[in-house]
N, C-alpha and C positions, 0 to 999 in steps of 0.2 A: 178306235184308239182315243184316248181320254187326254184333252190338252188340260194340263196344270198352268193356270193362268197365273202371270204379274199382272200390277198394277197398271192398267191402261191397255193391258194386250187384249184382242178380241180372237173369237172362233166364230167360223158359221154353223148356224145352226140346220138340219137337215127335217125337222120332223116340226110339227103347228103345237102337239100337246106335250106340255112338258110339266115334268115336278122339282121341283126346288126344296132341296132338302139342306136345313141348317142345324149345325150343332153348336152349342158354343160352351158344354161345359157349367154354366151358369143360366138361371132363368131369363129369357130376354122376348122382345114383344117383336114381332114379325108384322110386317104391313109391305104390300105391294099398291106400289100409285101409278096408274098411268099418264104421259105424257105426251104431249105435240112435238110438232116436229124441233121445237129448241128446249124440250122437257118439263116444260111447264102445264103445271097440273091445275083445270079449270074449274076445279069446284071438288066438294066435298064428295062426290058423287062418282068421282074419278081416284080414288082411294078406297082400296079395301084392308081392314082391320077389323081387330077382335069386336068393336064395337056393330061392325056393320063388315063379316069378313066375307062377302060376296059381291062382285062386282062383275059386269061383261068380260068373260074369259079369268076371271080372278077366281079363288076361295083361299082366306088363309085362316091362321089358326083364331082359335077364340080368346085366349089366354096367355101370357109370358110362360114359356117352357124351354128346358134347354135344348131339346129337336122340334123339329118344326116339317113339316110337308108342305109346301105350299102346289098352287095346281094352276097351270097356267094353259088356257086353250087360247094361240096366236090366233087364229083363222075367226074366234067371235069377239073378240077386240074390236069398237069400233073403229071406222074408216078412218078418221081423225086422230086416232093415236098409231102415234111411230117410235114410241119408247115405252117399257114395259121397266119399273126401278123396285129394285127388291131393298126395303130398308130396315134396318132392325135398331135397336133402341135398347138401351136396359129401361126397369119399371123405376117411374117415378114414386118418389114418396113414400118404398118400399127402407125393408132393412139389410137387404142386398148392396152389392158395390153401384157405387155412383158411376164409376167409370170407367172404357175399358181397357183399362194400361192397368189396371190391378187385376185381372182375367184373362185365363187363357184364350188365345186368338180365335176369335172366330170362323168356322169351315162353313165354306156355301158349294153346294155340289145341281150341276143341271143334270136333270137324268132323263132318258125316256120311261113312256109308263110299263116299259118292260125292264126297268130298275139297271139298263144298260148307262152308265155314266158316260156324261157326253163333253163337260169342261165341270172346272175344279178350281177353287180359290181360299188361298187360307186369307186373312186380312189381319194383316199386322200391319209395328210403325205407329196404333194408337195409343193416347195417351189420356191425353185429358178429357177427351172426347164421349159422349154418351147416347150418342146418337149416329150412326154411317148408314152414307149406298153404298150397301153390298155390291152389286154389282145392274147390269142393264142391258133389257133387251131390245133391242133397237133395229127398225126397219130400213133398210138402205136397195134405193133402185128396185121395188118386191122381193127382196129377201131380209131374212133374219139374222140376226147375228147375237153373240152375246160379248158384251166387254167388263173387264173385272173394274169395279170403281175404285172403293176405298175412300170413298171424302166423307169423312168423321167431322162431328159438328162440337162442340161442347156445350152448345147451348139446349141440344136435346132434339126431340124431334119438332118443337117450334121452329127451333131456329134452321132446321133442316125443309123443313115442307114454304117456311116462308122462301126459303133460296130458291124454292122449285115453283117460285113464283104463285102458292095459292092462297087466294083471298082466304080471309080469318085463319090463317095458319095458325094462332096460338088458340083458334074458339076447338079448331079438331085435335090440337094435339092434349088436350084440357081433357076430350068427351073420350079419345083413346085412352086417356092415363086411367080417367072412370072403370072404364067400361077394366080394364085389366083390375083397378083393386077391388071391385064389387064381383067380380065372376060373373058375369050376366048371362052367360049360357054353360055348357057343359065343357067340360076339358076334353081334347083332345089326346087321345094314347099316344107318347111317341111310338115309335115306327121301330118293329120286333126287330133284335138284330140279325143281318143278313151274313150269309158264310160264302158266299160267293166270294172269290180270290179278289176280282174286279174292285169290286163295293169299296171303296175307298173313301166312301163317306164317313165309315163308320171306324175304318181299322187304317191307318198308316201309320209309317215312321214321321219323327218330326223334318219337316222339310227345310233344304237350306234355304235361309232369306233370298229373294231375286232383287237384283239391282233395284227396285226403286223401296227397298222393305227395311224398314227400321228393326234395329236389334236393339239390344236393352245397353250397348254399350253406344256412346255419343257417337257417331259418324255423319262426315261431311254429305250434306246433301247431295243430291242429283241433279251431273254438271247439265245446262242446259243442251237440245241436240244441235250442237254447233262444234266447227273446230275451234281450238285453242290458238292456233297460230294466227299470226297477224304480220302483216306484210313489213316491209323494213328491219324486219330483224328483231320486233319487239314484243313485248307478252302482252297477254290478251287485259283489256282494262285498259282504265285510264287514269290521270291524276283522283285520287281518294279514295279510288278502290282497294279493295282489299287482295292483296295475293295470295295463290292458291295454296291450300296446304299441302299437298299432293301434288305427283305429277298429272298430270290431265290428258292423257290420250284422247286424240281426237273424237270431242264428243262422249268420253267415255264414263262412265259412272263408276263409284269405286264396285271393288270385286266383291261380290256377295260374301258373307261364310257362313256356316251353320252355327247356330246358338245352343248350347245344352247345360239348361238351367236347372236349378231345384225345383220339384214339385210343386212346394206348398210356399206361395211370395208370404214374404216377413214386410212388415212394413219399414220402410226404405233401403232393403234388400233388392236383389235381382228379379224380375219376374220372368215367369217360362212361359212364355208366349206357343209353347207346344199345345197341340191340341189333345187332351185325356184320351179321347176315343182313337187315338193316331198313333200308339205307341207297339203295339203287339205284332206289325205284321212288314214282312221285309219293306227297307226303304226304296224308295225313287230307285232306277236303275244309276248307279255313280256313274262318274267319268269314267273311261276310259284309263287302265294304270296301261305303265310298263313294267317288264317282267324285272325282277330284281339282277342290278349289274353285279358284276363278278368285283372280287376283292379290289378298291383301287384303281376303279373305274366309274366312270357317269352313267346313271340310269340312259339308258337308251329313250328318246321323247317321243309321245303320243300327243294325236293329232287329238283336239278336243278333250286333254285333260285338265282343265279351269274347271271353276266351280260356276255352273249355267244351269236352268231349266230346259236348256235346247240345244244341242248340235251346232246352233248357230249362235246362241250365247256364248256358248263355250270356247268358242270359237275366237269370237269376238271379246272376249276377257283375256282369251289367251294370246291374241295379238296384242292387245295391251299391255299385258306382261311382260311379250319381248322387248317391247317398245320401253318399260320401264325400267328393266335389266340391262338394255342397254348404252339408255342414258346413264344409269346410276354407275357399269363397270367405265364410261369412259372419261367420266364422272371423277372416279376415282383415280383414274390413270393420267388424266393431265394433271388433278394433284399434287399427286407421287411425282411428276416428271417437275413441277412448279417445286418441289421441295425441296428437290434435288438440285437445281439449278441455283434459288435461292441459297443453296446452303452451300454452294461451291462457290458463290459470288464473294457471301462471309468470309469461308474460309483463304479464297484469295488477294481479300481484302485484307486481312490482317498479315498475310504476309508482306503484301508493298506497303504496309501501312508499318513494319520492321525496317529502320535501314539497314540491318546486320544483316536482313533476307532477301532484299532487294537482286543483290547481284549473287552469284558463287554457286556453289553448288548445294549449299543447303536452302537457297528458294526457288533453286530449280526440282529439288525433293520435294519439295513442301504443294510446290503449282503441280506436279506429275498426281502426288497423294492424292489432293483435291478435284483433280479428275478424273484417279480411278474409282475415289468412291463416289463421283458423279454417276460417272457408266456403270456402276453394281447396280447401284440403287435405280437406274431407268431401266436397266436388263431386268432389275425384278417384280418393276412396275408391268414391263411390256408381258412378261412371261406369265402374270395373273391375269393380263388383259386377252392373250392369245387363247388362256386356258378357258374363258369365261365365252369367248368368240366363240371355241369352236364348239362346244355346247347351243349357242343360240344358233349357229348355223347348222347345227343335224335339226335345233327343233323347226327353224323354216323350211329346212328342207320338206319336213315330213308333214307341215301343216299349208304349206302353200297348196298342194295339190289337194290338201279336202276341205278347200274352201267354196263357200255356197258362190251363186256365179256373182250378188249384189259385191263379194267381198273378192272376188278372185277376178286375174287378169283377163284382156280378151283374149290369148293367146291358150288359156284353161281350157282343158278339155268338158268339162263341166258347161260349155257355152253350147257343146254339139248338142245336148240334151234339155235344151233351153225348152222350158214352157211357161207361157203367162200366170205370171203367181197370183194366188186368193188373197194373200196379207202383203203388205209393207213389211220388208226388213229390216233390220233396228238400224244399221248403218248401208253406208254405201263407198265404196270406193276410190279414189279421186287422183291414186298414187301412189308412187314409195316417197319411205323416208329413208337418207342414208346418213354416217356422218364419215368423215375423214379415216379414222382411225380403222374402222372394220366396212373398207369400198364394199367388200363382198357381201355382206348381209342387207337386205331391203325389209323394210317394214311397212306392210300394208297402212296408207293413211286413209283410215276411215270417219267419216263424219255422221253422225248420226240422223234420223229422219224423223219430219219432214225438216227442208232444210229452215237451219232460223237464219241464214245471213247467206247474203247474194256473194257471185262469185267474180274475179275480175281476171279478164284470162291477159296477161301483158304481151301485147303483139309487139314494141317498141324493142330496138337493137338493143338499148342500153338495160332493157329489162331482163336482162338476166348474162354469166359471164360469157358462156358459149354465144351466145345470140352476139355480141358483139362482133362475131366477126360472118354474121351472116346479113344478109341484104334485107331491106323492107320490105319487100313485098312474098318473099321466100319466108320473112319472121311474120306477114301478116297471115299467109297461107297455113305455116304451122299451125296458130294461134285458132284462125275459126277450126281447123281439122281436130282440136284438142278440147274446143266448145260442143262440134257433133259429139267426139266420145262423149263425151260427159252427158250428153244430152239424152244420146241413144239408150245409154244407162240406167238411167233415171227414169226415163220410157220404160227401159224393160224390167226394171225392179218393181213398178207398181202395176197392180191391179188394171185390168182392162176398164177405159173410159176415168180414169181415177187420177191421172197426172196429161195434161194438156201442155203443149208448145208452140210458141206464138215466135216469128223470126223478122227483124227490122234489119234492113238489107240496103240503106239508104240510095247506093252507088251498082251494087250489083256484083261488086266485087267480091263473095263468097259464093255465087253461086255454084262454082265447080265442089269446093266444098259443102257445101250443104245439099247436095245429089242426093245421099243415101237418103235426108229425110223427106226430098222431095218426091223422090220416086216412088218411095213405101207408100206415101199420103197419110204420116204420121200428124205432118202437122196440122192446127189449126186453120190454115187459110196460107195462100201462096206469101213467101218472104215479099215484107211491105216495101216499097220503092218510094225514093224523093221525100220530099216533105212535106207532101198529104199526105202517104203512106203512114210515114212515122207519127203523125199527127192523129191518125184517126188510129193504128195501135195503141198509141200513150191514150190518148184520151177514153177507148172501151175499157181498157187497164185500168186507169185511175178512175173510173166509173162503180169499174167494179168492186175496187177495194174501198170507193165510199159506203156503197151499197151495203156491204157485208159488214164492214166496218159500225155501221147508224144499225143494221140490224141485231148485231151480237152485243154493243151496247146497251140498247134499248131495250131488249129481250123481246124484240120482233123478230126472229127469225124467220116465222112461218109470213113474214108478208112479204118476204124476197119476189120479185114476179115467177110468173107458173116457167115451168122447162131452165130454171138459172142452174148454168151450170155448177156444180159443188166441186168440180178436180180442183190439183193444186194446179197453176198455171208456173208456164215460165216461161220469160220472156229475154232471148238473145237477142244483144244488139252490137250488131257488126258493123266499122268504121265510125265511130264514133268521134269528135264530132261535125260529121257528113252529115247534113239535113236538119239539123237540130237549132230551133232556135232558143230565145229565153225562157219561151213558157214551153215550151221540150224537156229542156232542160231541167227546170224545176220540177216538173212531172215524173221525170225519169229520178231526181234527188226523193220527191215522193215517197214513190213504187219501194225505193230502197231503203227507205226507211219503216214507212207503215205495212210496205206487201207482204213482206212475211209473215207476217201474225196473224193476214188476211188472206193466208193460199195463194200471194206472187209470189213470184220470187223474180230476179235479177241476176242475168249472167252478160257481163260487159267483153267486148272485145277491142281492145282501144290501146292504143299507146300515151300514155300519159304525157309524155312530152309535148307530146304533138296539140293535146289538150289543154296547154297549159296557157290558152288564150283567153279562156276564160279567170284567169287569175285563182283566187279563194274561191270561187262561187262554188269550185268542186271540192275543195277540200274534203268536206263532211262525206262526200260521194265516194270516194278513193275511201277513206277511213271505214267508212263502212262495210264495203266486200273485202273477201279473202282473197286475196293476192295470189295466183297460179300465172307459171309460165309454162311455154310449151316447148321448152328445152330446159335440160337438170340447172336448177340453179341456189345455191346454200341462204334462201334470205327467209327462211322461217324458222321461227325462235319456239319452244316450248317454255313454260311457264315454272318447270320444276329448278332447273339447272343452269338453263339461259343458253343450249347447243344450239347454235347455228346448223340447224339441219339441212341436209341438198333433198331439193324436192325434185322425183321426175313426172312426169302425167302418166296416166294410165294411156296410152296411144293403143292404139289400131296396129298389128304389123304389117308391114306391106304385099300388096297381096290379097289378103287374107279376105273373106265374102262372108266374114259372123256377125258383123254389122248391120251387113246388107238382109242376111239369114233372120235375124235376132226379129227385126224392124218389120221382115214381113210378116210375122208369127204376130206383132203387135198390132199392127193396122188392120186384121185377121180377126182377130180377137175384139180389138175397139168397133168393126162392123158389126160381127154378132151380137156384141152388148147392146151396140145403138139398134 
């Protein structure tokens, strides 16, 4: 089956020899460069192009042409390269287009040498740009993979080969631009056309844009993968920032759509980013419709009918959807009720503001008038709100049960069938949202991956309204059981050996809770106790995120020490602050600051009151994770409307051994890899 890749998504790849076939519609220069382990390319010798198109496991073409073959053998690649970057370029100093926002998008197809098509990427969203990686193949733990790039240079293929770190990048990109306007060897024929159904290099419909793909009309960039909410009831940002134009579902990107442009761009017209060779032959398989409603009635709703590249996109746009219709109708319906109220307040004001109407019985007409057509008008409020409800509640109905397990509850049958996934899923789970008006509907809150902001789970009575009337140590026991969920989760969404958990247990006091991941032998090393424990967790933690940190800076990746592990880590810490001293403390402010961007992350278990001996020191600490409680509680705000949402956790129900199930299948999986 043939994955059609976005921007950033990857496939594994199953086979060593592969052909890389590009089209782009216009003449363009093809050069494949190999890379180390942080992509940097060490010499001219480690690039293949028309000037010189052979290289270990390389051959590409000789000359700018609009299809290209290129030939890739993984297996004689030397040892030292772990990334293989397919880069294409238009001809300099040619009478062709400079750039490629005036041509149609670029198609890059992986194929076997038996013309079987293996991943697929169109490359749009450029502009000014005259030089992109295509995309890259990259060695991870002895296997292959390929991921779709898309990073466009404007400054050409100098400016692109210097990024890739190689010495005299502008002396080769000078002797490539040579070597294509002199013809120095023979042309290459493109590649006859193939009639095979499959072959989709050659023949497709134009495809809809995927979440991170630019169309020719201005749209808001790609929200970072974090949630929007923010604890205290506030929107995400801070004094000077800008606010959202959009609503912003958790993590969510705006919705793709299809672009269908004119052929031939005018200049400062529209351009059709469709690709020429891609028009003739059926499109993508679409969503899912439903069957047309009878006179006077609501289409009946399908599970995964958004506009996605995947079942799981689709999915995930289309919970954002509800999540956007349902702000916007409740949106509208306190309004309408604000309108109304207002306008009965007027209207009764002007009566006592009569002394003729004060008393009798024409201001006793007047006050009756004024609130009958107070109750019209909220009766007609309610009855637009009711009509728009039950609509969103058939489409939850019918999309909560075909939710993938990263998106669906543990109570989903989807969990019986649980196996350790190849990819990362784009989001994860973490909860409903509800609001006041429609108790009944829940909307999946998904945040997207990997995470960029730590999380703060509130064990403290006053942390949420139910909690107040439940005991401490009853709210601290919720609280770690609502950190495993999340934990276990996270675990089982990711790739076997590829997400690590680390637990600081200063007192002991989780340990009934933390059972399932001790038993499994999920985690990292037994939960750290006292204040060596916590001391030498923070401290390999904050070791590691310097490490990686001084290396991804530097562009020393490859001198990280041999065997470091590459998972995302995370690190729960439970009773907080038990064991913690000042330089604990800052440590753990650290982690949550710079870990993310570094593969930590941070999940707090703590009652903030109880914290609050440290004065400001935490301030910045609290501000920075996403505020979760482990009972429903209304204190996150979206950024579109300003609804006070009720959040509840994704819990475990009672009983239930999918946790226990889920984690053994992990720690199963994590031995075989290691």
């Amino acid at each position: 089956m043939t994955a059609e890749l976005v921007r950033g998504q990857n496939h594994p790849l199953s086979q060593a020899r592969l052909e890389i076939r590009v089209s782009a519609g216009t003449p363009i220069v093809a050069v494949a460069a190999l890379g180390d382990e942080n992509g940097r390319i060490h010499g001219a010798e480690w690039v293949a192009h028309p000037g010189a198109p052979t290289q270990p496991g390389l051959e590409v073409s000789r000359q700018a042409a609009a299809d290209h073959r290129l030939a890739v053998d993984l297996d004689a690649v030397p040892q030292a390269v772990h990334r293989v970057s397919v880069l294409l370029a238009l001809p300099a100093g040619g009478t062709g287009p400079v750039r490629f926002g005036v041509v149609a998008a670029p198609f890059v197809a992986v194929t076997g040498l038996d013309g079987g098509e293996v991943a697929s990427y169109t490359i749009t969203g450029l502009e000014a740009e005259s030089a992109v990686v295509a995309l890259e193949l990259y060695r991870r733990q002895g296997a292959w993979k390929v991921r779709a790039v898309g990073q466009g240079y404007a400054g050409g293929l100098a400016e692109l080969l210097t990024d890739q770190g190689l010495p005299q990048a502008h002396q080769l990109a000078g002797s490539i631009n040579d070597a294509v306007t002199q013809g120095l060897a023979r042309s290459v024929q493109a590649p006859p056309p193939r009639t095979a159904d499959g072959d989709r290099s050659r023949q497709a419909a134009t495809p809809a844009l995927g979440p991170d793909q630019g169309g020719t009309t201005p749209q808001p960039g790609p929200v970072p993968p974090m949630s929007p909410y923010s604890a205290g009831g506030q929107t995400p940002g801070g004094p000077g920032q800008p606010a959202p134009q959009q609503p912003s579902f958790p993590g969510a990107t705006p919705e793709p759509s299809a672009v269908t442009q004119p052929s031939t761009p005018t200049a400062g017209g529209p351009i059709d980013y469709s690709h020429p060779r891609r028009r003739n032959a059926a499109p993508p398989p679409p969503p899912p419709t439903a069957p047309p409603a009878a006179p006077g009635q609501s289409a009946q709703p399908v599970a995964g009918d958004a506009t996605g590249w995947s079942m799981e996109e689709r999915l995930y746009n289309q919970v954002w959807g509800m999540f956007e219709d349902l702000a916007r109708t409740t949106a509208a319906y306190r309004s309408a009720v604000d309108f109304a109220e207002s306008r009965m307040d007027k209207e009764l004001e002007q009566v006592l503001s009569d002394p003729r109407s004060r008393i009798g019985g024409q201001g006793d007409a007047a006050r009756e008038a004024a609130r009958a057509r107070h109750a019209e008008l909220v009766a007609q409020a309610r009855e637009a709100l009711d009509r728009d409800l039950t609509q969103l509640e058939a489409e939850a109905d019918v999309v909560e049960p075909a939710l993938p397990p990263a998106y669906a509850h543990w109570d989903n049958p989807v969990w019986h069938a649980y196996r350790v996934p190849m990819e990362i899923p784009m989001a994860l789970r973490l909860g409903d949202l509800h609001l006041p008006e429609a108790d009944r509907i829940r909307i999946p809150m998904l945040v997207r991956l990997p995470l960029e902001r730590g999380l703060w789970i509130d064990s403290g009575p006053a942390g949420s309204s139910d909690g107040a009337f439940t005991d401490s140590q009853a709210m601290s026991r919720l609280a770690m059981e609502t950190a495993v969920a999340h934990a276990a989760r996270l675990l089982a969404v990711y790739p076997a050996g590829e997400f690590t958990v680390h637990v600081i247990d200063p007192a002991g006091s989780g340990a009934q809770s933390l059972a399932p991941l001790v038993r499994t032998g999920v985690l990292a090393g037994p939960p750290a106790l006292g204040a060596a424990g916590v001391a030498d967790v923070l401290g390999r933690l904050t070791q590691r995120v310097d490490l990686v940190q001084m290396a991804v800076r530097g562009g020393a990746a490859d001198s990280l020490p041999p065997g470091f592990d590459t998972s995302q880590q995370l690190l729960i810490v439970n009773d907080f602050p038990h064991g913690f001293d000042d330089r604990s403390v800052n440590q753990l402010r650290y982690l949550a600051d710079e870990g993310p961007a570094f593969g930590v992350h941070l999940m707090m278990v703590a009652d903030r009151e109880a914290s609050s001996g440290y004065g400001p020191l935490l301030d910045p600490l609290w501000r920075s994770l996403l505020r979760l409680t482990p009972v429903a509680d209304d204190h996150l705000a979206d950024p579109w409307v300003g609804h006070a949402w009720t959040y509840e956790p994704a819990l475990v129900p009672p009983g239930s051994q999918v946790v226990q199930q889920v984690l053994t299948q992990v720690a199963a999986a994590r031995t075989k890899f290691t």
